[in-house]
Biopython code that builds the backbone (N, CA, C, O; Angstrom):
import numpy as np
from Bio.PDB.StructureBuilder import StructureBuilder

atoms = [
    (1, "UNK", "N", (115.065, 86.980, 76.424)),
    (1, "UNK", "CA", (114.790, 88.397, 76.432)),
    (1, "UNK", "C", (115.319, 89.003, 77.737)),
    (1, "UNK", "O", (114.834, 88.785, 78.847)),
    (2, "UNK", "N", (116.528, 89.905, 77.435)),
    (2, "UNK", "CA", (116.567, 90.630, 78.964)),
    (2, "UNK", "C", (116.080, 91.751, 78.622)),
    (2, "UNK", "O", (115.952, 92.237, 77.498)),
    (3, "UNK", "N", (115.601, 92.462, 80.418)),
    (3, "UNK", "CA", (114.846, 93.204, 80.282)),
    (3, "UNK", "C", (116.280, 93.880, 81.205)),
    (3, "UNK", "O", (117.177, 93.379, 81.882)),
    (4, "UNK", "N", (115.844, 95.472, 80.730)),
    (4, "UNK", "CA", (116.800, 96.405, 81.222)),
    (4, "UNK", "C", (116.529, 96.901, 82.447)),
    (4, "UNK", "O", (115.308, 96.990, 82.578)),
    (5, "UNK", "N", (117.268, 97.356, 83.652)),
    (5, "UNK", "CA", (117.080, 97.914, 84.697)),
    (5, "UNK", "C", (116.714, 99.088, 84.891)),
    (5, "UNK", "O", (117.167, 99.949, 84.137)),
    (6, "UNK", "N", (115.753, 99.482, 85.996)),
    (6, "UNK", "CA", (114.903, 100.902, 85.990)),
    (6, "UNK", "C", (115.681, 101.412, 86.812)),
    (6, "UNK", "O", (116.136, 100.884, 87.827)),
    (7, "UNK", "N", (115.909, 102.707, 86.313)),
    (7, "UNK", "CA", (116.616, 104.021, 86.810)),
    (7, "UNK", "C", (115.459, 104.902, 88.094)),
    (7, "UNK", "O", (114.236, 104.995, 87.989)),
    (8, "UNK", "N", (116.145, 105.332, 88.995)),
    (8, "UNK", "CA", (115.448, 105.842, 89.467)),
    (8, "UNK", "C", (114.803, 107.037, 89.336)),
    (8, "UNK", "O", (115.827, 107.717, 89.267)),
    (9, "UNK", "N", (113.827, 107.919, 89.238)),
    (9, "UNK", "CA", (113.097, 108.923, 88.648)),
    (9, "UNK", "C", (113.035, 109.690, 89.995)),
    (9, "UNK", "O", (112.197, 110.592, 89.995)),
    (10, "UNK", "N", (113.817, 109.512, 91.271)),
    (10, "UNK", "CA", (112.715, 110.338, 92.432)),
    (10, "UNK", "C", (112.157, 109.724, 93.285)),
    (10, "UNK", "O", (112.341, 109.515, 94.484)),
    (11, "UNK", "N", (111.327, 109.402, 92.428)),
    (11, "UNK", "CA", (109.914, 109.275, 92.602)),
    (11, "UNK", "C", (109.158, 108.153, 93.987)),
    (11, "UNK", "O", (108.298, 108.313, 94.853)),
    (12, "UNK", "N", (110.362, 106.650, 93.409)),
    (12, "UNK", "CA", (110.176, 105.516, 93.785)),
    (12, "UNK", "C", (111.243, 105.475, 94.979)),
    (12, "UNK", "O", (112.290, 106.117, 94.888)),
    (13, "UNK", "N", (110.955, 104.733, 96.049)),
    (13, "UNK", "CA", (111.668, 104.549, 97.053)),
    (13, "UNK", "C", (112.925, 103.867, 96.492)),
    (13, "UNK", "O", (112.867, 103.457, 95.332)),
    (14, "UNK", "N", (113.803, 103.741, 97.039)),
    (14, "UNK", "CA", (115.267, 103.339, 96.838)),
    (14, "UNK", "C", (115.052, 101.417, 96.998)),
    (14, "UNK", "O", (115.613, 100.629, 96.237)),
    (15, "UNK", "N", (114.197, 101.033, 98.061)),
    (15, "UNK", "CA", (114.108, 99.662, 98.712)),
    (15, "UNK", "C", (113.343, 98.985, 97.533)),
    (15, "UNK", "O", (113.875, 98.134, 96.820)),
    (16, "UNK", "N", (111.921, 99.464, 97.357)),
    (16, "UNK", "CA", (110.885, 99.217, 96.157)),
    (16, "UNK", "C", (111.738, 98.938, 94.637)),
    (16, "UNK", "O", (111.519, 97.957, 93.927)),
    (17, "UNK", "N", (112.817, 100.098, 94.299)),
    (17, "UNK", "CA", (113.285, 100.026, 93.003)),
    (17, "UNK", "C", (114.930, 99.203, 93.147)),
    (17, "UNK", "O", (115.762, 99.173, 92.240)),
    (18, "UNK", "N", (115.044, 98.776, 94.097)),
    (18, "UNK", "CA", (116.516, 97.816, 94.335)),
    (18, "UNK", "C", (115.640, 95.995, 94.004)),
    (18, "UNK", "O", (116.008, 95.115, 93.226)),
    (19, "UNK", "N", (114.209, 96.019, 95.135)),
    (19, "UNK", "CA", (113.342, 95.094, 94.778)),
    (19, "UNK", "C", (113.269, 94.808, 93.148)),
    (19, "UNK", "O", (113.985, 93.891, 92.744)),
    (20, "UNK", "N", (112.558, 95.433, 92.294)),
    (20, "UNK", "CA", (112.268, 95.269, 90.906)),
    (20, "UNK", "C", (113.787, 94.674, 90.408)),
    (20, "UNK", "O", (113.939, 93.548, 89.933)),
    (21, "UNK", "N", (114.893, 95.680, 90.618)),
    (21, "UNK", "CA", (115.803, 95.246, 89.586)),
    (21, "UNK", "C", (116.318, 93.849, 90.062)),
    (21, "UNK", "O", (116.588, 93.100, 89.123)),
    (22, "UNK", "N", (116.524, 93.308, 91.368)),
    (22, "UNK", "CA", (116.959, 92.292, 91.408)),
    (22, "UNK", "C", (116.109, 91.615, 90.955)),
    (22, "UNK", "O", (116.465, 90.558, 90.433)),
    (23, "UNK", "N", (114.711, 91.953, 90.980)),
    (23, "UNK", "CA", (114.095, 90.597, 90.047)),
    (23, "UNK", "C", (114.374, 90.634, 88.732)),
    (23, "UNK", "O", (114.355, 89.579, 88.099)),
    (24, "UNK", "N", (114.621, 91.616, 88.223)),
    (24, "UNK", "CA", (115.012, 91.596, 86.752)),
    (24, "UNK", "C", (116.008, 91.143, 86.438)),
    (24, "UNK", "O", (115.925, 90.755, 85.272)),
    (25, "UNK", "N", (117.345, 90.898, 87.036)),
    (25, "UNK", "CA", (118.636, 90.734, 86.923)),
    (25, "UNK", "C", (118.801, 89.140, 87.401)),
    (25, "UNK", "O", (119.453, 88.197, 86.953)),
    (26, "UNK", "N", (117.962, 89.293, 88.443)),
    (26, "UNK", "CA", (117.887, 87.478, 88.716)),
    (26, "UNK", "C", (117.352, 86.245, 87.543)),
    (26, "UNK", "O", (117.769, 85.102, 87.356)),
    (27, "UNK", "N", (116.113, 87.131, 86.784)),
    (27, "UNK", "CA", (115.436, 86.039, 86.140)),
    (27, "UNK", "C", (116.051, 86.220, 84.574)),
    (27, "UNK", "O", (115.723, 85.467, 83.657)),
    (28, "UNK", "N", (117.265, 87.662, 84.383)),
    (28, "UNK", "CA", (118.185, 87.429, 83.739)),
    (28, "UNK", "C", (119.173, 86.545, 83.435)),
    (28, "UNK", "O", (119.734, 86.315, 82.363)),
    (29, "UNK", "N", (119.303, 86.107, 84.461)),
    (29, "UNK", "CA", (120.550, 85.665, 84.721)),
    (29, "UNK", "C", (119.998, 84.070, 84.653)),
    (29, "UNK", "O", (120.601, 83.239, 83.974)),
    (30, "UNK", "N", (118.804, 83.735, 85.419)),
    (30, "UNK", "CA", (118.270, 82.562, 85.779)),
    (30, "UNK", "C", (117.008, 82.338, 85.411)),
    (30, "UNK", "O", (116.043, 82.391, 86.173)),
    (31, "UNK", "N", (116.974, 82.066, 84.163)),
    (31, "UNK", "CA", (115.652, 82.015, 83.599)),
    (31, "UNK", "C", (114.839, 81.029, 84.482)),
    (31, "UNK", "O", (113.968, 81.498, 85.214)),
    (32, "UNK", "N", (115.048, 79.815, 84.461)),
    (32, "UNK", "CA", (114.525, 78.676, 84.864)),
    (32, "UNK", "C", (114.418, 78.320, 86.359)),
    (32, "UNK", "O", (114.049, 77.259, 86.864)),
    (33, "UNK", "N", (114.911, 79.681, 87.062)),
    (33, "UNK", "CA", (114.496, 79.101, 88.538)),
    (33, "UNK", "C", (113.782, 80.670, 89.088)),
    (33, "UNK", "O", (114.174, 81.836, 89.116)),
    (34, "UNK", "N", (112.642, 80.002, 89.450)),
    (34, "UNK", "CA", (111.313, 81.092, 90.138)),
    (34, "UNK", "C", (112.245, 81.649, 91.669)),
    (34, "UNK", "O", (112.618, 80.857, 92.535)),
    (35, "UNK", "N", (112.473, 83.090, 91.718)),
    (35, "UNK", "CA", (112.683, 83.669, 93.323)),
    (35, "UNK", "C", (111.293, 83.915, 93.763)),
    (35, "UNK", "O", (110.309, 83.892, 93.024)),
    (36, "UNK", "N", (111.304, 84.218, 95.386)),
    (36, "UNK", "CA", (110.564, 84.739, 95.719)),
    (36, "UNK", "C", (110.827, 86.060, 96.769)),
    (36, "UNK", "O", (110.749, 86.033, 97.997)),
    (37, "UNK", "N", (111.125, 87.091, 96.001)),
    (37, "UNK", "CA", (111.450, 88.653, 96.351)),
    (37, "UNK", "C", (110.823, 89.501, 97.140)),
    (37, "UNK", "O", (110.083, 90.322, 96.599)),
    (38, "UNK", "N", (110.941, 89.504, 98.357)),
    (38, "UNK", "CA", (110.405, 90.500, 99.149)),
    (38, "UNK", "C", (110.603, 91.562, 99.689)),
    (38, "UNK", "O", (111.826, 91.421, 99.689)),
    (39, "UNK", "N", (110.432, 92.746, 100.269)),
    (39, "UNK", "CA", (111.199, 93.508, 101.107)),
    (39, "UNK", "C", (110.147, 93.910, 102.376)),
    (39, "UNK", "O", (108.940, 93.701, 102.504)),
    (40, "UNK", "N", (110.990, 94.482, 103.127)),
    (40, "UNK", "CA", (110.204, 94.844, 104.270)),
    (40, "UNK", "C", (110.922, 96.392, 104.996)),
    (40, "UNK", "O", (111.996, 96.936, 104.741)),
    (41, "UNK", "N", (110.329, 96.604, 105.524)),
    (41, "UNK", "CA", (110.471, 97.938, 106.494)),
    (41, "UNK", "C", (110.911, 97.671, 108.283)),
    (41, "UNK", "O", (110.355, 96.782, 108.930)),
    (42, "UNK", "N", (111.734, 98.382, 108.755)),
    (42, "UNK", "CA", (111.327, 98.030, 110.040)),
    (42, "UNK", "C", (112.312, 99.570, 110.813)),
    (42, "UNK", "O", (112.921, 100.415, 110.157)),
    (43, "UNK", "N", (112.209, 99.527, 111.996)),
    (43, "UNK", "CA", (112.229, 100.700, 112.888)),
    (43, "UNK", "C", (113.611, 101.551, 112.160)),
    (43, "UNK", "O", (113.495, 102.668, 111.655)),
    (44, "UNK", "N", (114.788, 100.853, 112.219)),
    (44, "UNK", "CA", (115.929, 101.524, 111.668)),
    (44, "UNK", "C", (116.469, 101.041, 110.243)),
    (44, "UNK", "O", (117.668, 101.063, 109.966)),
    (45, "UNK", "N", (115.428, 100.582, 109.324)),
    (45, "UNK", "CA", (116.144, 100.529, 108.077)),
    (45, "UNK", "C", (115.089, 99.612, 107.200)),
    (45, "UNK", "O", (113.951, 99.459, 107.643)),
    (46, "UNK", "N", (115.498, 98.976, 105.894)),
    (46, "UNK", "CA", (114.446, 97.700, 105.629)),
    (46, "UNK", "C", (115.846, 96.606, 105.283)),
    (46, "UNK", "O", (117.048, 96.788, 105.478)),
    (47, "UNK", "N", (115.239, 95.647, 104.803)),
    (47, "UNK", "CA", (115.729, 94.743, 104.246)),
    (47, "UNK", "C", (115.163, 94.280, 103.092)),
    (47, "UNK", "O", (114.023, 94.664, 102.834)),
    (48, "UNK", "N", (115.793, 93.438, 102.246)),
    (48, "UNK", "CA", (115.084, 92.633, 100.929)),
    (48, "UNK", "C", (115.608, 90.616, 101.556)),
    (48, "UNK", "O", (116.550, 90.028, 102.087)),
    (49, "UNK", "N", (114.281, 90.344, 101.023)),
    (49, "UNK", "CA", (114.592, 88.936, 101.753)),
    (49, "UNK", "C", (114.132, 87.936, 99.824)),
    (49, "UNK", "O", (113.125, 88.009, 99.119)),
    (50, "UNK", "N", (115.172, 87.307, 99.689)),
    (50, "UNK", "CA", (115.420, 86.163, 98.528)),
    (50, "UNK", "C", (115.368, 84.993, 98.684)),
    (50, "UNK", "O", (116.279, 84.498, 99.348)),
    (51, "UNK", "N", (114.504, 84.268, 98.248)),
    (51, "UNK", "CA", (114.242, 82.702, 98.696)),
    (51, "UNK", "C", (114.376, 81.897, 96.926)),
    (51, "UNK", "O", (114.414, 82.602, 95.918)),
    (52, "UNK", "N", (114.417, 80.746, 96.888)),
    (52, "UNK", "CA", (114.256, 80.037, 96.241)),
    (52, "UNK", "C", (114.902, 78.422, 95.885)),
    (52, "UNK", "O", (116.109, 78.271, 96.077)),
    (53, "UNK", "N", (114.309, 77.559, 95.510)),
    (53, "UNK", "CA", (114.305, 76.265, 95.225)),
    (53, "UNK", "C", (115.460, 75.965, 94.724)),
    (53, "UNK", "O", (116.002, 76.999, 94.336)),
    (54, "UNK", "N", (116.260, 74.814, 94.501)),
    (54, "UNK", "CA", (117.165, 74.535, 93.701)),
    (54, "UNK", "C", (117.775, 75.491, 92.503)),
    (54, "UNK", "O", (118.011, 76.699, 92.543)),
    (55, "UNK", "N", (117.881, 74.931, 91.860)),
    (55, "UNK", "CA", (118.917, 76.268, 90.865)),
    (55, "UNK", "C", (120.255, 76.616, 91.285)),
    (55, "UNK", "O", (120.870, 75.705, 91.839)),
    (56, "UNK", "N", (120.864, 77.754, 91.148)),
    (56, "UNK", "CA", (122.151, 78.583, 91.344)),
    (56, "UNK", "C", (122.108, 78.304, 92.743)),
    (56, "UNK", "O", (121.120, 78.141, 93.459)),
    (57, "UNK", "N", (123.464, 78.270, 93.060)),
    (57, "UNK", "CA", (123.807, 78.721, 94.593)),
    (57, "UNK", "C", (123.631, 79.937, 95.035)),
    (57, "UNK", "O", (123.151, 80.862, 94.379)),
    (58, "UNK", "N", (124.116, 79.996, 96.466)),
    (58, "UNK", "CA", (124.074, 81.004, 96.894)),
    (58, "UNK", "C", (125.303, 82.028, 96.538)),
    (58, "UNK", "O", (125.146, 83.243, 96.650)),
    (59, "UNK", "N", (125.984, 81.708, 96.297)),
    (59, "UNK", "CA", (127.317, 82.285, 95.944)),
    (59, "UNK", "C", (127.271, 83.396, 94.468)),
    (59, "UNK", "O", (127.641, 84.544, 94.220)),
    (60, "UNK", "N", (126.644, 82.364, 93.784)),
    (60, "UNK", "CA", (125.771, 82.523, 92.455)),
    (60, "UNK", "C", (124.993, 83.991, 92.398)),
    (60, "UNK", "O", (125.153, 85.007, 91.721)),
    (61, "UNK", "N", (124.164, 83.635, 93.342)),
    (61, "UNK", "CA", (122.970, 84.818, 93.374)),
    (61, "UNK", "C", (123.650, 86.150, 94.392)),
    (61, "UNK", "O", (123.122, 87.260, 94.331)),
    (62, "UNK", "N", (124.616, 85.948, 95.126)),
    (62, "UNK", "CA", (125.495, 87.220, 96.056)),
    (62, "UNK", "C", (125.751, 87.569, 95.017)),
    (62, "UNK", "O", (125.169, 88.599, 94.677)),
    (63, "UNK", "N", (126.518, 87.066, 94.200)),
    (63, "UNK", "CA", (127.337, 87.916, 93.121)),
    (63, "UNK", "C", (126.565, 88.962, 92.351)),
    (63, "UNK", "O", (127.135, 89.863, 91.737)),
    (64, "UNK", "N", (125.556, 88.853, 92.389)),
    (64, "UNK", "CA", (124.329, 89.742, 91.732)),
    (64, "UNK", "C", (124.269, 90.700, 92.562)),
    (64, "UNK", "O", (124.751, 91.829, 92.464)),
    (65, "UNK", "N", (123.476, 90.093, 93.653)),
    (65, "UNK", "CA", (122.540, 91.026, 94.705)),
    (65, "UNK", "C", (123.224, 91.620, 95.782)),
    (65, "UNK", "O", (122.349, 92.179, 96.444)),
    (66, "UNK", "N", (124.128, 91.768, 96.219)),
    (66, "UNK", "CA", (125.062, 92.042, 96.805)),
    (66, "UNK", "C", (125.100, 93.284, 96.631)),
    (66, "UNK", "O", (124.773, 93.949, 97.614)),
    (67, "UNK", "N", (125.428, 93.909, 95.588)),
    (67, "UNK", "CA", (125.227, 95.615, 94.780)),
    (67, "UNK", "C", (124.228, 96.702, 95.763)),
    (67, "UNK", "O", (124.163, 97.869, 96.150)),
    (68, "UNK", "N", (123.545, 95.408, 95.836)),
    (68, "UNK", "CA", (122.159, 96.874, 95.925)),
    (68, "UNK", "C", (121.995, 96.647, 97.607)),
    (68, "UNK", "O", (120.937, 97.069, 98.075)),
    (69, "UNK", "N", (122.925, 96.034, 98.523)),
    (69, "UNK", "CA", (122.826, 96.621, 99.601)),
    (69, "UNK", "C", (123.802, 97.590, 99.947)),
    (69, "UNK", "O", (124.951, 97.624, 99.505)),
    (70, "UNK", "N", (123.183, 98.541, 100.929)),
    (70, "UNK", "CA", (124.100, 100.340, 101.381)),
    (70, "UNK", "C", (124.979, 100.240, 102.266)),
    (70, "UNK", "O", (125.390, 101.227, 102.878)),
    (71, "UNK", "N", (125.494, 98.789, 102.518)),
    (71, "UNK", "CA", (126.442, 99.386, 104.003)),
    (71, "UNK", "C", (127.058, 97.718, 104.612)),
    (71, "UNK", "O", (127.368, 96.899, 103.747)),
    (72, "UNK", "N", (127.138, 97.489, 105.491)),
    (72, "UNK", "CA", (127.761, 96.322, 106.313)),
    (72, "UNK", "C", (127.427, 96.784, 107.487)),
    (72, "UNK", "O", (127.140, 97.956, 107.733)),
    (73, "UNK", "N", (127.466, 95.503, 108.567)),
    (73, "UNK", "CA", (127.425, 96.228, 110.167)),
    (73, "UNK", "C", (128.535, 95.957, 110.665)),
    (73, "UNK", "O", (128.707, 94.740, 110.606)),
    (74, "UNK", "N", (129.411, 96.497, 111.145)),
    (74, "UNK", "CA", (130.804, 96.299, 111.961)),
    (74, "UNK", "C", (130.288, 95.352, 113.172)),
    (74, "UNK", "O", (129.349, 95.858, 113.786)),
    (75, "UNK", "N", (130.630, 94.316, 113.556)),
    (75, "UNK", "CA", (129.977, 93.804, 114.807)),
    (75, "UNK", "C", (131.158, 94.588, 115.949)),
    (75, "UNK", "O", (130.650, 95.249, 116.855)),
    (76, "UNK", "N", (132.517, 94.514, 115.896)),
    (76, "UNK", "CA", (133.578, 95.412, 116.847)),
    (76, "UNK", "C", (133.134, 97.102, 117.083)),
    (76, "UNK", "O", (133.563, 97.542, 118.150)),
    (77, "UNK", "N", (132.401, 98.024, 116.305)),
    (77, "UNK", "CA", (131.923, 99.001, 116.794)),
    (77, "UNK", "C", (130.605, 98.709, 117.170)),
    (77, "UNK", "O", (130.159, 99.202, 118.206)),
    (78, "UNK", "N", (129.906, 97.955, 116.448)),
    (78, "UNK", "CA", (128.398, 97.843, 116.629)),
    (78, "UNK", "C", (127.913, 98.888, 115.929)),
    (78, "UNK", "O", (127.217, 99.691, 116.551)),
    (79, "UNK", "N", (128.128, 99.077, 114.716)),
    (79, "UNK", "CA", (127.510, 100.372, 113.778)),
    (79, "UNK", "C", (127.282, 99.947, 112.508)),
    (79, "UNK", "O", (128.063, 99.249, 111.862)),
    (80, "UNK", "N", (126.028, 100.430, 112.061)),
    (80, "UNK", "CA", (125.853, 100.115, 110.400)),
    (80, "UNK", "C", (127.061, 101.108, 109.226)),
    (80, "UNK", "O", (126.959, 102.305, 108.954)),
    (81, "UNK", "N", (127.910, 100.338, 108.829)),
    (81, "UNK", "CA", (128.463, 101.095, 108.120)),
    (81, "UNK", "C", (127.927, 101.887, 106.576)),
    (81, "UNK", "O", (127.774, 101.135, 105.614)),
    (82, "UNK", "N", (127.726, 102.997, 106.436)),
    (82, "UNK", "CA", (126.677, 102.989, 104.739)),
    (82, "UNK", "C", (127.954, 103.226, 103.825)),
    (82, "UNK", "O", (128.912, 103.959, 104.068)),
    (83, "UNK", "N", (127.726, 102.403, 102.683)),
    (83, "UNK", "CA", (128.925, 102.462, 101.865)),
    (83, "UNK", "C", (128.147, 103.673, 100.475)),
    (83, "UNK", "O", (127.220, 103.123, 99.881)),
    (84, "UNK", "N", (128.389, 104.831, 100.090)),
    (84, "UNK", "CA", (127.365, 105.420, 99.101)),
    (84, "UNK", "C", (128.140, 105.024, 97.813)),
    (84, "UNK", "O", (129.319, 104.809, 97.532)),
    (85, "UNK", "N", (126.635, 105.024, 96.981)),
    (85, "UNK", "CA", (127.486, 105.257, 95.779)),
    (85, "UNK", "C", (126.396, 105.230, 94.351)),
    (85, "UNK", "O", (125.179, 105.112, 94.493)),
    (86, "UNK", "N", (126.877, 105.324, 93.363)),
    (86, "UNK", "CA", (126.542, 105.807, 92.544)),
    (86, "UNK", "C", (125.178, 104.783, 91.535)),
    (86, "UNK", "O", (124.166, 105.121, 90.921)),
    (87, "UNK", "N", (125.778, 103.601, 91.780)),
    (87, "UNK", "CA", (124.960, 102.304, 91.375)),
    (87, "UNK", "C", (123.789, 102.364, 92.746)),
    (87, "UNK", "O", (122.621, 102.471, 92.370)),
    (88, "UNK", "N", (124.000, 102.305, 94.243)),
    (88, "UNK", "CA", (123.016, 102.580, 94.806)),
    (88, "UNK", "C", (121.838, 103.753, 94.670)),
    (88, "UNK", "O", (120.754, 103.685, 95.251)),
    (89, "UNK", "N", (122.299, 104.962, 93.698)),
    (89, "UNK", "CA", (121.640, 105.769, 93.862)),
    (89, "UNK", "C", (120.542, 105.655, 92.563)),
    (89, "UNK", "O", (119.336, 105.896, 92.512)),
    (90, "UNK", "N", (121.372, 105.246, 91.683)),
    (90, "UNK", "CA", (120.296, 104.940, 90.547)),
    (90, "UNK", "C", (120.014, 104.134, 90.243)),
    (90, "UNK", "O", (119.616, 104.194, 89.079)),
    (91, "UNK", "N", (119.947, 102.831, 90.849)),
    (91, "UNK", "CA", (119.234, 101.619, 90.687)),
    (91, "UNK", "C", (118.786, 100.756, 91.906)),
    (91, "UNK", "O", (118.369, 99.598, 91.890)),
    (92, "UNK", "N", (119.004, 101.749, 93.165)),
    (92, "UNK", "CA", (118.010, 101.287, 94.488)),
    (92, "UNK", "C", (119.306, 100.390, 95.513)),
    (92, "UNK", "O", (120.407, 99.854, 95.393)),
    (93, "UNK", "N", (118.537, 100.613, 96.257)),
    (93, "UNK", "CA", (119.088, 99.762, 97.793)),
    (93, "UNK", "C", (118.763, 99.385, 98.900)),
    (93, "UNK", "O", (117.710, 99.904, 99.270)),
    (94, "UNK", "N", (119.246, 98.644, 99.661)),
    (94, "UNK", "CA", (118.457, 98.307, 101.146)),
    (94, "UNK", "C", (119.513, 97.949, 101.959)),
    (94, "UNK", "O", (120.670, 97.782, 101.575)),
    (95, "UNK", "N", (119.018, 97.811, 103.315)),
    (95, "UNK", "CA", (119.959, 98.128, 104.226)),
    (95, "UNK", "C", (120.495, 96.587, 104.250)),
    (95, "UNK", "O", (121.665, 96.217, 104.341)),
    (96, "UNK", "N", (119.412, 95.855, 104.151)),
    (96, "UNK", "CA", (119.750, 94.529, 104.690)),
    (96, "UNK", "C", (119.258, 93.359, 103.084)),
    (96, "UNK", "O", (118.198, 93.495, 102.472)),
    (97, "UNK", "N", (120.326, 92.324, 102.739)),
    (97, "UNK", "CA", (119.542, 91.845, 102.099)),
    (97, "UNK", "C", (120.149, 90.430, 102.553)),
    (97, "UNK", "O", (121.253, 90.300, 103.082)),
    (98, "UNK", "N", (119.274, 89.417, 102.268)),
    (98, "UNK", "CA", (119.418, 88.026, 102.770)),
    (98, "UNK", "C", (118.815, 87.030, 101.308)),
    (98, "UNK", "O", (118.083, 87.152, 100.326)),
    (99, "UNK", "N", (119.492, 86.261, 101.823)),
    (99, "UNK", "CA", (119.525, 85.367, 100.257)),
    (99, "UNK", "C", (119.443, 83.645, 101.337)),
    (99, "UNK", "O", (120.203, 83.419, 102.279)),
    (100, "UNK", "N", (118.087, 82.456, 100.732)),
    (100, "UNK", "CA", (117.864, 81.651, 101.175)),
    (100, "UNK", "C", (117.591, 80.248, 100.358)),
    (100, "UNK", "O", (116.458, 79.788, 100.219)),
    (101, "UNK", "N", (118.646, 79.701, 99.895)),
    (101, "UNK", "CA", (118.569, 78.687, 98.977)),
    (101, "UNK", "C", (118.138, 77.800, 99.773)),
    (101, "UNK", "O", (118.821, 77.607, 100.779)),
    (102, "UNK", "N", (116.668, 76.844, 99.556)),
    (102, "UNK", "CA", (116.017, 75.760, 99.550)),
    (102, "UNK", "C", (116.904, 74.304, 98.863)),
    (102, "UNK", "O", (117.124, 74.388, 97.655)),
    (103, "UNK", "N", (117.164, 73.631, 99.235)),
    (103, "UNK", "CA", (117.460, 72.348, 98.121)),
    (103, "UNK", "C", (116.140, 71.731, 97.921)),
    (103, "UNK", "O", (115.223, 72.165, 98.618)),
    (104, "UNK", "N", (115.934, 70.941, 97.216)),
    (104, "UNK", "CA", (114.564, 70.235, 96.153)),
    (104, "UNK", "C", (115.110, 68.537, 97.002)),
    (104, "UNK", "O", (116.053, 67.748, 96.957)),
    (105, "UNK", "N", (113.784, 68.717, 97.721)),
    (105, "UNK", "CA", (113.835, 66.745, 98.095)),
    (105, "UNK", "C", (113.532, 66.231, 97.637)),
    (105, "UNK", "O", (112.413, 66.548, 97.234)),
    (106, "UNK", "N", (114.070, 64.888, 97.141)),
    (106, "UNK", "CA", (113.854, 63.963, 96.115)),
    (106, "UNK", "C", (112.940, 63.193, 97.285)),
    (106, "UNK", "O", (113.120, 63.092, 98.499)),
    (107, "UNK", "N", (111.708, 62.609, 96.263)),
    (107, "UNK", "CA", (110.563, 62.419, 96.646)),
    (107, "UNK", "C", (111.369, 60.587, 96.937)),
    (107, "UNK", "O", (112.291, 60.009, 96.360)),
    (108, "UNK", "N", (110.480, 60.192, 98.062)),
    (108, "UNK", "CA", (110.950, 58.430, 98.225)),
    (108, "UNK", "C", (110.327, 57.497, 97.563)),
    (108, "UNK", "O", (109.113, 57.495, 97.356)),
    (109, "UNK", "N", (111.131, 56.632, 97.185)),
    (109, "UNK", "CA", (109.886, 55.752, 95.915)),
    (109, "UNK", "C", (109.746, 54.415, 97.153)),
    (109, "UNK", "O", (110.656, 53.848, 97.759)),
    (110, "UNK", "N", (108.565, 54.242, 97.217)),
    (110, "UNK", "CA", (108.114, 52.954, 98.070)),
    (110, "UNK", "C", (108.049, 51.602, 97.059)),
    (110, "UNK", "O", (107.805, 51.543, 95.854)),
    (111, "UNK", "N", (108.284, 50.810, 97.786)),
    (111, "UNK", "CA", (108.510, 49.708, 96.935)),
    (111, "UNK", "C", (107.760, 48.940, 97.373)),
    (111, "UNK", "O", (107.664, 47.818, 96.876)),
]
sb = StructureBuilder()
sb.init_structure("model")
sb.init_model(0)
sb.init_chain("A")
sb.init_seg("    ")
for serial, (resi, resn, name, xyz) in enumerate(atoms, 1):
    if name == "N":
        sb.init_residue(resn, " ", resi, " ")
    sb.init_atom(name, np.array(xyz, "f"), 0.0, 1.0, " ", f" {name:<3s}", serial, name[0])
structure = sb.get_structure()
């Protein structure tokens, strides 16, 4: 069952409704592996922070989530660049997003 992505109404912050859809689009995409989706706030912007266990790579899951961040930072000017656009505006964004693949340790068998 996929579930369709929420449009923005207004209403909902841009960070909050970039949150939802990547979970929707993630567990689209990846039924069988649990994220754990957060976002946060901080002085000049927020971020969304992505964790999870084995499954897809990281490469895997950029290709998704990647969308719904607004900008890049130039490290040679030292400036957040905001890239606008039309998918950011109606299906959310954040300034910063980070993606953290876990590998799964195989447990030691004692003999």
């Amino acid at each position: 069952m996929n579930k369709e992505l929420i449009k923005s109404d207004g209403k909902i912050k841009p960070r909050i409704l970039a949150t939802k859809n990547i979970r929707i689009e993630l567990k689209n995409n990846f039924p069988d592996t649990k994220f754990s989706i957060k976002s946060s706030v901080f002085a000049n912007g927020d971020s969304i922070h992505i964790s999870w266990h084995g499954g897809p790579g990281n490469k895997e899951v950029r290709k998704i989530v990647d969308k719904y961040q607004s900008g890049t930072f130039d490290i040679y000017t030292d400036c957040y660049e905001y890239h606008d656009s039309d998918f950011n505006r109606t299906y959310g964004e954040a300034k910063y997003i980070q993606c953290f693949r876990r590998k799964i340790k195989k447990k030691k068998k004692w003999n």
